[in-house]
C-alpha positions in Angstrom: 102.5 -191.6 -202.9 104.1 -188.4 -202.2 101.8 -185.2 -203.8 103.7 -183.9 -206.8 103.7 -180.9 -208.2 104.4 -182.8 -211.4 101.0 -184.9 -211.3 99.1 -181.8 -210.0 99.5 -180.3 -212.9 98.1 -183.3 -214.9 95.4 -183.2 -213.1 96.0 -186.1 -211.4 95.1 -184.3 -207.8 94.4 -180.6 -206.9 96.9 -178.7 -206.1 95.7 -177.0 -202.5 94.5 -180.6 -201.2 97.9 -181.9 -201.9 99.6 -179.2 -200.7 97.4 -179.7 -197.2 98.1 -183.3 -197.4 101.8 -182.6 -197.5 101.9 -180.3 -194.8 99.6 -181.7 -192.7 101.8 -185.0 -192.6 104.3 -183.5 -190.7 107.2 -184.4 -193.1 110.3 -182.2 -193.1 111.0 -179.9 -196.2 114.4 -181.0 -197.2 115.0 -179.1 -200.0 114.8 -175.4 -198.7 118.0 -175.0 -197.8 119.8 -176.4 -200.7 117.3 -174.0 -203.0 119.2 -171.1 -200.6 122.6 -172.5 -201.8 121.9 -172.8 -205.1 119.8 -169.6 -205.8 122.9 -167.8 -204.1 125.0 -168.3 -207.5 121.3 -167.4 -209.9 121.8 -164.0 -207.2 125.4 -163.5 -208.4 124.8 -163.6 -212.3 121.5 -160.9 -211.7 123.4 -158.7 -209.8 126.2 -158.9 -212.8 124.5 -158.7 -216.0 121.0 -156.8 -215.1 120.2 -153.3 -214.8 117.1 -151.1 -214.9 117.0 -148.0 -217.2 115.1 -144.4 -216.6 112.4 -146.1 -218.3 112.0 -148.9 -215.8 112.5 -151.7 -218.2 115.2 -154.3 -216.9 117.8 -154.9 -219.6 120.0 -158.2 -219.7 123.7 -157.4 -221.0 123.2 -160.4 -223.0 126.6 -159.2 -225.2 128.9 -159.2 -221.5 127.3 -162.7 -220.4 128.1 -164.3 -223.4 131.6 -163.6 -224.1 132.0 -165.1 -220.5 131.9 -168.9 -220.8 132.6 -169.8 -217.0 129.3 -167.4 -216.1 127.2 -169.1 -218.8 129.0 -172.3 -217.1 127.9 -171.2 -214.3 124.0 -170.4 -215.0 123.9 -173.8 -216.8 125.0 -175.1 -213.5 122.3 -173.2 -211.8 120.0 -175.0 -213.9 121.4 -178.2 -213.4 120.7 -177.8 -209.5 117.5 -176.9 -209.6 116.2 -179.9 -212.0 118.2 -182.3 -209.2 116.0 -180.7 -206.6 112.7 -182.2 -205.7 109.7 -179.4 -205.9 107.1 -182.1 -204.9 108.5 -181.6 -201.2 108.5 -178.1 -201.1 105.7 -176.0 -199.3 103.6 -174.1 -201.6 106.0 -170.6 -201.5 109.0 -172.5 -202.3 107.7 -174.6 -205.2 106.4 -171.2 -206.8 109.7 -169.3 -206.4 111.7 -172.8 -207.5 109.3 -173.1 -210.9 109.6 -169.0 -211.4 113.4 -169.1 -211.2 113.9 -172.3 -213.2 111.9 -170.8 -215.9 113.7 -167.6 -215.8 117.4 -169.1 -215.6 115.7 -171.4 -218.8 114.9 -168.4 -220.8 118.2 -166.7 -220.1 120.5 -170.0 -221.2 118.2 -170.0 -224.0 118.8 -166.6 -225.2 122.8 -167.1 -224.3 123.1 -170.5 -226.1 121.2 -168.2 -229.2 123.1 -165.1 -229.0 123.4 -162.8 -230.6 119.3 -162.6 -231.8 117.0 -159.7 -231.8 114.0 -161.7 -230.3 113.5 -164.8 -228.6 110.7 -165.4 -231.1 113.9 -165.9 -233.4 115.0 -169.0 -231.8 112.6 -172.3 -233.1 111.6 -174.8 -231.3 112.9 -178.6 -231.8 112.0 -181.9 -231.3 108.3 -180.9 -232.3 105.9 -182.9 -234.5 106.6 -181.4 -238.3 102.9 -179.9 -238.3 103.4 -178.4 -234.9 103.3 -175.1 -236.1 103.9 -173.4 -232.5 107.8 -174.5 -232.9 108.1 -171.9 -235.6 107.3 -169.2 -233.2 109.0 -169.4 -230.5 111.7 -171.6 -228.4 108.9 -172.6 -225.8 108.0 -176.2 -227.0 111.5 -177.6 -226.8 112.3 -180.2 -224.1 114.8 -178.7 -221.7 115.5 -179.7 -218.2 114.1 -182.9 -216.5 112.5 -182.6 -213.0 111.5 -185.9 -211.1 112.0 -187.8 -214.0 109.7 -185.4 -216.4 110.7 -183.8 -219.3 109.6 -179.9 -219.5 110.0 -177.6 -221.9 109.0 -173.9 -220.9 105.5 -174.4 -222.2 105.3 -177.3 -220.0 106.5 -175.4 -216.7 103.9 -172.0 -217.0 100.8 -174.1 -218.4 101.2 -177.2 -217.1 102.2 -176.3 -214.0 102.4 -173.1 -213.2 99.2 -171.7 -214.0 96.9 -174.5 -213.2 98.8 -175.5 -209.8 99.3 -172.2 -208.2 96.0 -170.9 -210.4 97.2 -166.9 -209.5 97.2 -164.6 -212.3 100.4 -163.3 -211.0 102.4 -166.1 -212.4 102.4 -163.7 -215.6 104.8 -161.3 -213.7 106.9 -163.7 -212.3 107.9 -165.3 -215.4 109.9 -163.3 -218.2 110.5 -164.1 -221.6 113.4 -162.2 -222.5 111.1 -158.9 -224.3 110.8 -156.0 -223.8 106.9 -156.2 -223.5 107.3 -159.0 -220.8 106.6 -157.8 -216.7 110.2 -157.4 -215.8 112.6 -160.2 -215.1 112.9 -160.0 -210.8 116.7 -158.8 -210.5 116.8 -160.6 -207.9 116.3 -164.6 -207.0 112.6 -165.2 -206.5 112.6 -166.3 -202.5 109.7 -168.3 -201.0 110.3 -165.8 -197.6 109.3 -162.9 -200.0 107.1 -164.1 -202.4 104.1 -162.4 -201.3 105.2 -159.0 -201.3 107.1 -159.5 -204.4 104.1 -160.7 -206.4 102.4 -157.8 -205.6 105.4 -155.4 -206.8 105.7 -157.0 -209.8 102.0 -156.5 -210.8 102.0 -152.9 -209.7 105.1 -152.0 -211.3 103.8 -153.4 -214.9 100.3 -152.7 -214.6 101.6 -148.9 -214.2 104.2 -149.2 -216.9 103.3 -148.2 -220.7 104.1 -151.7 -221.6 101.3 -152.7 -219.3 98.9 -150.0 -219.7 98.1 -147.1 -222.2 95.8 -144.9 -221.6 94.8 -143.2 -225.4 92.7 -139.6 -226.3 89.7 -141.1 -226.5 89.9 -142.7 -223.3 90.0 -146.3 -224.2 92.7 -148.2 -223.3 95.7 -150.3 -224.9 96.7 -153.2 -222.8 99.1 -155.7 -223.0 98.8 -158.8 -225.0 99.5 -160.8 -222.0 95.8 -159.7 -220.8 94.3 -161.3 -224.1 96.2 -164.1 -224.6 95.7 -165.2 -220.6 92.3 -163.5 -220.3 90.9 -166.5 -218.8 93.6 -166.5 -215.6 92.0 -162.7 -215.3 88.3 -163.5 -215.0 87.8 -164.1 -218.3 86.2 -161.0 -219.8 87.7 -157.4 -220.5 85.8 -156.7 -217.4 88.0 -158.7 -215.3 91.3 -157.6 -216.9 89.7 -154.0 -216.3 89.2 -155.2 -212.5 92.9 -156.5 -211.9 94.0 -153.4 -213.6 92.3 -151.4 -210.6 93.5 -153.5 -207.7 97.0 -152.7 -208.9 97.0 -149.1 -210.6 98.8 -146.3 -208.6 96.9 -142.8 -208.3 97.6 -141.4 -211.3 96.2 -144.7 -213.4 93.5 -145.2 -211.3 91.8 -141.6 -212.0 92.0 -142.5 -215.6 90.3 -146.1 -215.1 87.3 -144.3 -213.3 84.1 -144.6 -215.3 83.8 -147.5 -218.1 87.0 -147.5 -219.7 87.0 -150.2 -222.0 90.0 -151.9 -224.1 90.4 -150.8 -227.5 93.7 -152.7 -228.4 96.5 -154.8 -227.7 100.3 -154.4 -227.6 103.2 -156.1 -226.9 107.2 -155.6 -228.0 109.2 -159.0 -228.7 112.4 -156.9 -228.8 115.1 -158.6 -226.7 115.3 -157.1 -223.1 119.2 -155.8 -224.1 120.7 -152.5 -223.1 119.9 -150.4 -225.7 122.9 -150.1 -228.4 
């Protein structure tokens, strides 16, 4: 049985011995290039509809994308593509950058099928159990796209796979959830040939941003709620957040984390990443 990145994240095997097996079987990666060709049209809508403002947030001109039905045609189709790709054959980098853009290009249809809202927390889940009381925050829990025969919703792609496949706290700024308080969405395809480097921008760039880190009068500091509600993929503990916070902060941050600094809140804004009006 081929290793799948599917039944990794089930638990059914872990996630580096399968990904040695793989490798180590000689077998060609078939997919890469057809992830180029498609990813080439995911490249087309970014460059289109996002920009970054003064204040380093990247804004989705939601209003422009959705009064064009061939582009929302278009990112549908992207989606499409990827869920008739195979991950399970892909190396390691690729499979990461595939599951990162799938959940992005998710998120955005999501907000374009929804549009015009003021958060994505407006925009329910269905299909839920009536008691499931996550569906009323959130469109996460809905069933999607289908990959390799499995049903995902968006929950299903950063917990169930994401997270405890590639088990790197950086998954947290590769993924965007259409808010402002979200790492930015890459303006650019996420690129196995890249990932590396890009995975570490992303984490500096937020980690230096307000939305990532506030530093108050008293010295304590306000973090994002991502740090709280994902302690455990950042060793578990405010000292660990406090840790990551250091391998990433630029000068000026990390004078100000010197000492004990410890957290004193947490913040996050569910506004919809949209140009300001």
């Amino acid at each position: 049985m081929k290793p799948s990145y599917l039944l990794l994240a089930a638990g059914a095997l872990s996630a580096v011995a399968a990904i040695t097996v793989w490798e180590r079987a000689g077998h060609p990666v078939p997919q890469a290039r057809a992830v180029q060709q498609t990813d080439a049209v995911y490249g087309e809508l970014l460059g289109k509809y996002l920009s970054e403002g003064a204040d380093g947030v990247v804004r989705v001109d939601y209003a422009k994308w959705s009064a064009s039905k061939g582009d929302v045609d278009r990112l549908k189709g992207y989606v499409q593509g990827l869920a008739a790709l195979r991950p399970s054959q892909m190396r390691r980098e690729e499979a990461y950058a595939y599951w990162a853009n799938l959940y992005n290009a998710i998120t955005l249809e999501v907000i374009l099928d929804g549009y015009p809202v003021k958060s994505i927390k407006d925009i329910k889940s269905t299909g839920t159990g009536l008691f499931d009381v996550k569906a009323f925050f959130g469109p996460w829990r809905t069933k999607r796209v289908t990959v390799e025969g499995k049903e995902l919703s968006l929950d299903d792609i950063e917990h169930t796979i994401m997270r405890p496949t590639f088990k790197d706290p950086r998954v947290h700024y590769a993924v965007n959830c259409a808010s402002i308080g979200c790492p930015n969405l890459k303006m650019t395809p996420w690129s196995a040939e890249t990932l590396e480097a890009d995975l570490e921008a992303g984490a500096k760039a937020y980690v230096n941003h307000p939305r990532g880190v506030r530093v108050n009068a008293d010295g304590s500091l306000t973090v994002s709620s991502i740090y709280s509600w994902f302690k455990e993929d950042f060793g578990g503990n405010d000292d660990g957040v406090i840790a990551h916070l250091r391998k990433y902060a630029g000068a000026e941050l990390a004078e100000k984390l010197k000492g004990s600094p410890r957290i004193s809140g947490h913040d996050y804004d569910w506004s919809l990443n949209a140009p300001k009006s």
